[in-house]
C-alpha positions as CSV (number, residue, x, y, z in Angstrom):
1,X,-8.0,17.1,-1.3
2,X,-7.1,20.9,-0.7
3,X,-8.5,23.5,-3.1
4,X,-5.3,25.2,-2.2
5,X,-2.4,23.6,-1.9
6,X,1.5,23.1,-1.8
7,X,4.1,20.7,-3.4
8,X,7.1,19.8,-2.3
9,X,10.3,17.6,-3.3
10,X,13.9,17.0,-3.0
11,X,16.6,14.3,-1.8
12,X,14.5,12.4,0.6
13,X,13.1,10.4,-2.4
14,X,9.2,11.9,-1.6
15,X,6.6,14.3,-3.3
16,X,4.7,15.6,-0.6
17,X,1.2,17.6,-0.8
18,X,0.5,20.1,1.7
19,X,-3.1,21.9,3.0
20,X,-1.6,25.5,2.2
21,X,-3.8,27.0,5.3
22,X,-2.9,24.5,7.7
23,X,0.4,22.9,6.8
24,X,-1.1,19.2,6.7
25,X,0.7,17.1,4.8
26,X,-1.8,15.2,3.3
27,X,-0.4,12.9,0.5
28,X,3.2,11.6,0.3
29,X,4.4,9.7,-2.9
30,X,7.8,7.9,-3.3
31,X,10.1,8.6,-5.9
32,X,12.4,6.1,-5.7
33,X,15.1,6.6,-8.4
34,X,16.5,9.7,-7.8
35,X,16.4,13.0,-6.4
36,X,13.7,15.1,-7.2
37,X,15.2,18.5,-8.9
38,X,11.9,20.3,-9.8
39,X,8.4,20.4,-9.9
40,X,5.7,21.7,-11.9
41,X,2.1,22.3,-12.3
42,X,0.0,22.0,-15.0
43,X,-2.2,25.0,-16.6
44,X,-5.4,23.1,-16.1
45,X,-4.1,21.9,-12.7
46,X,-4.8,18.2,-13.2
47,X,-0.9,16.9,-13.5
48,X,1.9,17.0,-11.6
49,X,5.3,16.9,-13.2
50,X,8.9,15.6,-11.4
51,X,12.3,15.6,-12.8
52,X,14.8,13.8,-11.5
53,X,17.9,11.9,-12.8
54,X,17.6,11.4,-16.0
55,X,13.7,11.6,-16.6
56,X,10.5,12.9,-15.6
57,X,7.0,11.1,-14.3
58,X,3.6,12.7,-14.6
59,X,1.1,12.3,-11.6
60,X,-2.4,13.1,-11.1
61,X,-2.2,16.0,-8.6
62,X,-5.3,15.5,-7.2
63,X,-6.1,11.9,-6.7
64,X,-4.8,9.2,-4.5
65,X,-2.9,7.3,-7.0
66,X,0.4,6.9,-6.2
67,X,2.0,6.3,-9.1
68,X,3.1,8.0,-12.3
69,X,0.8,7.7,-14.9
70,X,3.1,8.6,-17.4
71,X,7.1,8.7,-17.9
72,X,9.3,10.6,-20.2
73,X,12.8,9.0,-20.7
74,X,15.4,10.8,-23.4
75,X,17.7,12.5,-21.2
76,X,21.3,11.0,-20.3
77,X,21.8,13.1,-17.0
78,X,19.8,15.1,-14.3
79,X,16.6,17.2,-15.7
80,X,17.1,20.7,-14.5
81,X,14.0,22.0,-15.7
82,X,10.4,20.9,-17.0
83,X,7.6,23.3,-18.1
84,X,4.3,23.2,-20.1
85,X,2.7,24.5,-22.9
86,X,-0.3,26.8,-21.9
87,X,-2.9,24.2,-23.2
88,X,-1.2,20.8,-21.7
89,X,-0.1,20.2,-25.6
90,X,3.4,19.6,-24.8
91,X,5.8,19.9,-22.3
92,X,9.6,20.8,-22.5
93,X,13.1,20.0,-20.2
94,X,16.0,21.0,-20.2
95,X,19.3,19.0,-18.7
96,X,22.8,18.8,-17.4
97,X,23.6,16.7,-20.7
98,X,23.1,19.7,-22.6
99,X,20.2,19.7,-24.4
100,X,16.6,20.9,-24.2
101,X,13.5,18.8,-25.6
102,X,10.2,19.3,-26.6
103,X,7.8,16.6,-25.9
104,X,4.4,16.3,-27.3
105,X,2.0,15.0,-24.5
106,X,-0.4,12.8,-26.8
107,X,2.6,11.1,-28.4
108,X,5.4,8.6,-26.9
109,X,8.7,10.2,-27.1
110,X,11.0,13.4,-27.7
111,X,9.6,15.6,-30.5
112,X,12.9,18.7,-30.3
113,X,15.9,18.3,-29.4
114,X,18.4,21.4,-28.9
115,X,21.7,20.9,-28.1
116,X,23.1,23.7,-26.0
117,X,26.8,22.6,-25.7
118,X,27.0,22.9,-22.2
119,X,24.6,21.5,-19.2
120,X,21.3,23.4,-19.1
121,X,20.1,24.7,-15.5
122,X,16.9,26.4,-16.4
123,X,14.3,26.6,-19.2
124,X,11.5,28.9,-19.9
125,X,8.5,29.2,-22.0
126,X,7.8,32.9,-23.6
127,X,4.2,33.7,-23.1
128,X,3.7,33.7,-27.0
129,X,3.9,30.4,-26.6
130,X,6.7,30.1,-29.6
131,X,10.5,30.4,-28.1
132,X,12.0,28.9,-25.5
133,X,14.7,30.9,-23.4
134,X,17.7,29.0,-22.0
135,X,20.4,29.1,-19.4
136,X,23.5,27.2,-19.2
137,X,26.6,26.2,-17.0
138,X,29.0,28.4,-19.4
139,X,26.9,31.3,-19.0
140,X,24.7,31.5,-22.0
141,X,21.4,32.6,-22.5
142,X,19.4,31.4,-25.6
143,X,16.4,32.0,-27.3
144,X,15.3,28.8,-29.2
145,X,12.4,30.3,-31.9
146,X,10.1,26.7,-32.4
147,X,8.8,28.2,-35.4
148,X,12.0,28.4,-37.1
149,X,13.0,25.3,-35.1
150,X,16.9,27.2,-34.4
151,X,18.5,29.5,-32.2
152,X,17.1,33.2,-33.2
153,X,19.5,34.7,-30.2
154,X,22.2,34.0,-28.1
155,X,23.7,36.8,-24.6
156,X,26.3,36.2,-22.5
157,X,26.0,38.5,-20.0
158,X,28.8,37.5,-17.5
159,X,31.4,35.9,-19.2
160,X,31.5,31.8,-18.2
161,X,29.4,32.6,-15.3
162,X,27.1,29.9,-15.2
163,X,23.1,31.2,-15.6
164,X,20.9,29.6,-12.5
165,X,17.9,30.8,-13.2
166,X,16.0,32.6,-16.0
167,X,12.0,34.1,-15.9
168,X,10.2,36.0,-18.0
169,X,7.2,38.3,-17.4
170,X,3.3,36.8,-17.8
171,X,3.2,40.2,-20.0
172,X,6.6,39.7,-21.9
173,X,7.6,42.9,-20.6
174,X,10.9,42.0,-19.2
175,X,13.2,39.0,-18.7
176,X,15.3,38.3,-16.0
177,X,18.5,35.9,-15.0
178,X,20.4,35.0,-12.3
179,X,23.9,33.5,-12.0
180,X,26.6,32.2,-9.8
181,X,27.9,35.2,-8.7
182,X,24.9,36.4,-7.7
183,X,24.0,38.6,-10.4
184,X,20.4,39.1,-11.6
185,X,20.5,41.2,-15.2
186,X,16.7,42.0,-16.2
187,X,16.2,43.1,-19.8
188,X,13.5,44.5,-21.6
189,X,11.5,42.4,-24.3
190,X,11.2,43.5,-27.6
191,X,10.6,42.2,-31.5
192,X,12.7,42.8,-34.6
193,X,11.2,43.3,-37.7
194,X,11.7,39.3,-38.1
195,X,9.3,39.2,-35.1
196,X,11.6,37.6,-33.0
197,X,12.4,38.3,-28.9
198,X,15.0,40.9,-29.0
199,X,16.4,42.3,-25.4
200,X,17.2,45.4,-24.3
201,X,19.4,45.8,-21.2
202,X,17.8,47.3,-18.1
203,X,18.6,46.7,-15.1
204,X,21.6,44.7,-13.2
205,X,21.4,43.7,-9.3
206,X,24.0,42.7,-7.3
207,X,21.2,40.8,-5.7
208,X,23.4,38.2,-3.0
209,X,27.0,37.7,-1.9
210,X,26.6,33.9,-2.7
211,X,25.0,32.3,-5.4
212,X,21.5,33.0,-6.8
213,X,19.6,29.8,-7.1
214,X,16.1,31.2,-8.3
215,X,15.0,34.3,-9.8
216,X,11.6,34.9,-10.0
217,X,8.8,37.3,-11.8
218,X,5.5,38.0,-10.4
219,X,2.4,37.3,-12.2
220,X,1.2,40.6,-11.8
221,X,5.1,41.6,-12.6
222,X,5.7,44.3,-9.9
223,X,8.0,42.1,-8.0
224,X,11.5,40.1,-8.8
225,X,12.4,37.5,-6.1
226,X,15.8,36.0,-5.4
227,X,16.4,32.9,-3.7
228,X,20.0,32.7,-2.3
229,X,22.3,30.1,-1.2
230,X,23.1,32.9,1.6
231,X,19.5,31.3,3.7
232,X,17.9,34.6,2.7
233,X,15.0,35.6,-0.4
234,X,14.6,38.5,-1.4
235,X,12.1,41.0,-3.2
236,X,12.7,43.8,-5.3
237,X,10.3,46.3,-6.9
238,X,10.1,45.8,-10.3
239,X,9.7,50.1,-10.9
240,X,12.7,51.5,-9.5
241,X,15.0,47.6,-8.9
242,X,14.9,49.1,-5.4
243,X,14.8,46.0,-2.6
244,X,11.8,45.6,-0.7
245,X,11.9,42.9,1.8
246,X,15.1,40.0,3.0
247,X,12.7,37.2,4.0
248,X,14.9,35.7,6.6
249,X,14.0,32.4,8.2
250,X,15.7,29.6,6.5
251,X,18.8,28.2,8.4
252,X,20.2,27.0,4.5
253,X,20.2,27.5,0.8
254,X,17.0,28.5,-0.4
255,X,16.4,26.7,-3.8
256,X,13.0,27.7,-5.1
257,X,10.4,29.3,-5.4
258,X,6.9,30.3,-6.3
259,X,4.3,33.2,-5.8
260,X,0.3,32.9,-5.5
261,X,-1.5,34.1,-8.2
262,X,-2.3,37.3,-6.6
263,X,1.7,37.8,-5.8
264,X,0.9,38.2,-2.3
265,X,2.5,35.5,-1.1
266,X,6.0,33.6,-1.9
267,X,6.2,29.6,-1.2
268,X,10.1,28.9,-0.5
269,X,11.8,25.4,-0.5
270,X,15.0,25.2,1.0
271,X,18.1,22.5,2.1
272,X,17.3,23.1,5.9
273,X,14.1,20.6,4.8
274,X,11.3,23.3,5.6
275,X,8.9,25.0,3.2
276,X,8.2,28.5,3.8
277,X,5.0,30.1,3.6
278,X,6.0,34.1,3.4
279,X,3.4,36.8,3.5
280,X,5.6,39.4,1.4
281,X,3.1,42.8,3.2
282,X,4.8,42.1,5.9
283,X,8.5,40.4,5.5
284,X,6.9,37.5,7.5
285,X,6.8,33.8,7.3
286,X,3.0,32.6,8.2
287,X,3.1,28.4,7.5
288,X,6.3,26.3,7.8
289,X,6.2,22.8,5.9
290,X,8.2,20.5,7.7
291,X,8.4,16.8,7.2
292,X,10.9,15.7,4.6
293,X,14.2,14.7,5.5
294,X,16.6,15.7,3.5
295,X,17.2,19.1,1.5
296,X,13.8,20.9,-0.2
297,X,14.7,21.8,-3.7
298,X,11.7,22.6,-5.7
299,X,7.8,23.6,-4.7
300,X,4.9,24.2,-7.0
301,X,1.5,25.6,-5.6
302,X,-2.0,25.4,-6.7
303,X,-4.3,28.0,-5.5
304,X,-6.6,27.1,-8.5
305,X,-6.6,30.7,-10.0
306,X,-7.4,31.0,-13.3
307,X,-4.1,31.2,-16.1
308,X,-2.8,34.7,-16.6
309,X,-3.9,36.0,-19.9
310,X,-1.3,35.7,-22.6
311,X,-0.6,38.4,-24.9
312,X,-2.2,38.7,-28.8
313,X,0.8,38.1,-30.0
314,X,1.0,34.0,-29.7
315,X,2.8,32.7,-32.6
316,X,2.2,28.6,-31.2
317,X,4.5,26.5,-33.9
318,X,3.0,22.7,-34.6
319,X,5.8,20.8,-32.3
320,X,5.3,17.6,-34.7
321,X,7.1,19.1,-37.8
């Protein structure tokens, strides 16, 4: 098993596991009843979690078991998004029916449900642990407070531009989201006097021609990625939104996404069915994954580096209310 290592997914019906130095694939699990549409990591690095259409399986990421040792049914149509609580606690999804869910990882079942009114592409977690930010096909953007267990704020930023991709800053510093149109808007994170997540507008990059699949934060938050359905990523600085690097390699839509923990280096899935190992100094690609068959959608990447501190302000609500 490899200390550092890559995961990969998509329509071939396979997870696969890859030696991040050497491009091995060492592990390759079936998935046999859909699609795989994302991946994801657990903080402590033990599980692996894969959505498909309509639910999602848990797998241990570093055995040989190969398969799920947990499954998570609730959703009527592809899950979009899945995502973890910083301690493992609970995990939440969002879906093209509409709705994102909270479920608590000690007990069977959905513990929130939210109904966003239109199919959700993309679900994040707010480092203080308490709101979840949303963004849908009609181009809305919601903050759902778990405290208050309701919607504390709702942006539309585009119109009925539908929202691809949302990320917010390890620090809370700044949010950003990317739609159809290839539009990322980046705002800054505030509180109200109610303590919760107000935004202030920032920045807005005409970031691709074609649509922007993945936008992307660093950990150390200098850099905002894009992922295009134009073959291309990009980088931008996060101090002046200037662009840095075109990583240019793919021969087709780039889909995800994810930098080490030192942001040194960007892991990109794409539908030409490659993984992309970029070294972002340079502008170059240093490991290709190849392997699966059809597209590569999602990627997740364990280089075992401790979880980025979260800041003081961690208002965690019991899920279970």
């Amino acid at each position: 098993m490899a200390s550092v290592f890559i995961v990969t997914a998509g329509y071939d019906h396979t997870i696969r596991f890859w030696e991040a130095p050497s491009g091995r694939c060492y592990r390759t699990l079936q998935y046999p009843d859909s699609q795989v549409n994302v991946l994801e990591i657990s903080p402590d690095k033990q599980y692996i979690a894969a959505a498909g259409n309509p639910h999602v399986r848990i797998y241990d990421a570093n055995g040989s078991n190969p398969n799920p040792i947990s499954s998570w049914e609730g959703h009527t149509a592809s899950v979009t998004s899945v995502g973890f609580q910083q301690d493992g606690k609970w995990m939440f999804t969002g879906s093209e029916d509409g709705t994102v869910k909270i479920w608590d990882m000690r007990t069977p079942g959905c513990q929130r449900d939210y109904e966003s009114r239109a199919a959700v592409n993309t679900v994040v977690l707010h480092p203080n642990q308490g709101e979840l930010i949303s963004g849908d096909r009609n181009g809305n953007i919601r903050v759902w407070d778990l405290a208050a267990n309701t919607c504390s704020c709702e942006l539309v930023p585009a119109g009925e531009v539908a929202i691809r991709s949302v990320s917010v800053a390890a620090d809370a510093s700044l949010v950003a989201a990317a739609n159809n149109h290839g539009t990322v808007f980046v705002w800054r994170l505030g509180r109200g006097d109610d303590l919760t997540t107000q935004f202030e507008p920032h920045q807005m990059l005409q970031a691709h021609d074609k649509y922007v699949l993945k936008c992307l934060l660093s950990p150390d938050v200098k850099w905002l990625a894009t992922m295009s359905a134009d073959h291309t990523a990009k980088i931008w600085d996060t101090s002046t939104f200037e662009l840095s690097r075109t990583l240019v390699g793919h021969q087709r839509w780039v889909w995800d996404g994810v930098f080490s923990a030192d942001s040194a280096y960007l892991v990109t899935a794409s539908s030409d069915q490659t993984a992309r190992l970029w070294d972002l100094d340079k502008g170059e690609t240093i490991r290709h994954y190849t392997g699966h068959h059809k597209a590569v959608v999602c990627v997740t990447l364990n280089d075992s580096a401790p979880e980025i501190e979260v800041p003081d302000e961690v208002h965690e609500p019991d899920i279970r209310k």
